[in-house]
C-alpha positions in Angstrom: 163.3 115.5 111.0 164.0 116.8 114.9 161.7 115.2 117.2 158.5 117.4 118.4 157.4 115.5 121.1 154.3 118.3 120.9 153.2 117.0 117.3 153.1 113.5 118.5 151.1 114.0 121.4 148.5 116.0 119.4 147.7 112.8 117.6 147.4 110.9 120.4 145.2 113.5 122.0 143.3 112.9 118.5 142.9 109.2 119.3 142.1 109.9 123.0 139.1 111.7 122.3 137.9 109.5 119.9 137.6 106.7 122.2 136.0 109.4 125.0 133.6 110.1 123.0 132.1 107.5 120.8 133.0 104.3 123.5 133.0 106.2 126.6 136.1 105.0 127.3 139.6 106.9 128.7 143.1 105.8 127.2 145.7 105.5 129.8 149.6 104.7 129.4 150.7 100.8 129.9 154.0 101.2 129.4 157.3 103.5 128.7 156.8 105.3 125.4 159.4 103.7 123.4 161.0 104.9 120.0 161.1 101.9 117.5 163.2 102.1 114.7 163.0 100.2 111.4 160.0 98.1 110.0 157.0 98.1 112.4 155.3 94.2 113.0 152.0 94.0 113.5 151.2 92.2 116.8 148.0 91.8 117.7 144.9 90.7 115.6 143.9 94.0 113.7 146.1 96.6 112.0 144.4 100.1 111.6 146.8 102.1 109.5 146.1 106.0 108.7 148.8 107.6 106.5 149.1 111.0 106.1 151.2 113.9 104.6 151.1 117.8 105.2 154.2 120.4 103.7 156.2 120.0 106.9 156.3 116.2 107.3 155.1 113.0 106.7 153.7 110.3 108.7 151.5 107.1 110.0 149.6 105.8 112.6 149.3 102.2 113.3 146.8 100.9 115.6 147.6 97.5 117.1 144.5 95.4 118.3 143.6 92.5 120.2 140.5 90.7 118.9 138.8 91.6 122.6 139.7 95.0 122.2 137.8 95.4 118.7 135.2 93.0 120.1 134.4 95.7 122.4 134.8 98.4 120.6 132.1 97.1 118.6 130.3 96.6 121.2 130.1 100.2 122.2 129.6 101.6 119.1 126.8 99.6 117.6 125.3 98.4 121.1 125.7 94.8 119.2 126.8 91.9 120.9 129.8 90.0 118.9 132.0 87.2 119.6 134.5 86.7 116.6 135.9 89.4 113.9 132.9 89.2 111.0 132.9 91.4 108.4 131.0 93.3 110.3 133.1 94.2 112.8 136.0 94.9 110.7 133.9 97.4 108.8 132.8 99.6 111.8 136.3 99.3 112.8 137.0 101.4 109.4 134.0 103.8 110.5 136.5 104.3 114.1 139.2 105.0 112.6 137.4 107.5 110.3 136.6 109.1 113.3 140.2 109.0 114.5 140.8 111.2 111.4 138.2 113.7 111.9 139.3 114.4 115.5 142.8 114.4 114.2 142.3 116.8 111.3 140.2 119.5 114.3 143.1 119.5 116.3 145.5 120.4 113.0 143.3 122.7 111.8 146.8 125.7 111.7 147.8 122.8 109.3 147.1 121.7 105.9 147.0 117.4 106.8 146.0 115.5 104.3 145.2 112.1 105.0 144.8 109.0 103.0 142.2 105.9 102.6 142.4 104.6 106.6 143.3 100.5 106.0 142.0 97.7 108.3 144.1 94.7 108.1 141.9 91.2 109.9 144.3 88.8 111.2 147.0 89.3 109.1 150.9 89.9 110.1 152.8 92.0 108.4 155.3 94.0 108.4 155.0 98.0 107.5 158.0 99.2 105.7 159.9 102.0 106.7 160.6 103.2 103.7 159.9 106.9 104.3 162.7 106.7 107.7 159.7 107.6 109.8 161.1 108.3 113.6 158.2 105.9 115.4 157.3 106.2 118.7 155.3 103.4 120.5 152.6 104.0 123.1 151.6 100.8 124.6 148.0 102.1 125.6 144.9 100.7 127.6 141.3 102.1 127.0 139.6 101.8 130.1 137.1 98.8 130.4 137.6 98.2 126.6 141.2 96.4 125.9 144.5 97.5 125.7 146.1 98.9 122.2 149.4 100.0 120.6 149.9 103.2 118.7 152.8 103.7 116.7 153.0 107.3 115.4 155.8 108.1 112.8 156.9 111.4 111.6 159.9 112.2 109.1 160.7 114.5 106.9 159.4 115.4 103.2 161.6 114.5 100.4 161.5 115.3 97.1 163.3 112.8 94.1 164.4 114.9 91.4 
């Protein structure tokens, strides 16, 4: 797949107004943008993953976390005070990245995305295979007075076995 540069900011600006919105909070840039190639580690705490096809491409979105980071994301969205990863946390963290989704699926609204079940992962490392030869581009991210984040966005093309 040629990199679009323009499809991958349109999911970030997905993800942007998502946190503008429902934790009053503005994402900024904490780093280069970096492509990554290969398997993509988990680093942090929690592992959002939203996979996704549509008849041009195919793709995912990780969300990296650090437990203070979802702690106060929580925070915001249930106006709930929280100091470790309960179930309960975990679960409204499925409810954000629904969200994430939605706002998504506005902005692609010329295209026919489909999405699939978002995933939460709690404390666990792993390692998301690149099967698929997504092109993944890292945006080491900070939402302002919540915590920082990574997004990992990758695209590739759509292959058929026959």
């Amino acid at each position: 797949m040629e990199f679009n540069s323009e499809i991958y900011n349109k999911f970030i600006k997905g993800i942007d107004k998502v946190f503008e919105q429902s934790v009053n909070s503005n994402l900024s840039r904490m780093g280069k943008l970096q492509r990554v190639e290969g398997d993509i580690r988990n680093p942090d705490d929690v592992l959002g993953i939203l996979t996704f096809t549509c008849p041009d491409y195919i793709g995912a979105i990780l969300i990296s976390f650090p437990e203070s980071t979802v702690l106060n994301i929580y925070r915001r969205l249930v106006y709930e005070d929280a100091d470790q990863l309960s179930a309960n946390v975990v679960d409204s963290m499925n409810g954000f990245l629904g969200l994430i989704i939605d706002q998504i699926m506005k902005i692609f609204t010329d295209e026919d995305i489909v999405f699939d079940e978002a995933v939460i992962l709690n404390r666990q490392r792993v390692k998301f295979k690149n099967d698929d030869d997504l092109e993944w581009l890292h945006y080491p991210l900070e939402a302002e007075n919540v915590g920082k984040l990574g997004v990992f966005i990758g695209l590739g093309q759509v292959t058929f076995d026959v």
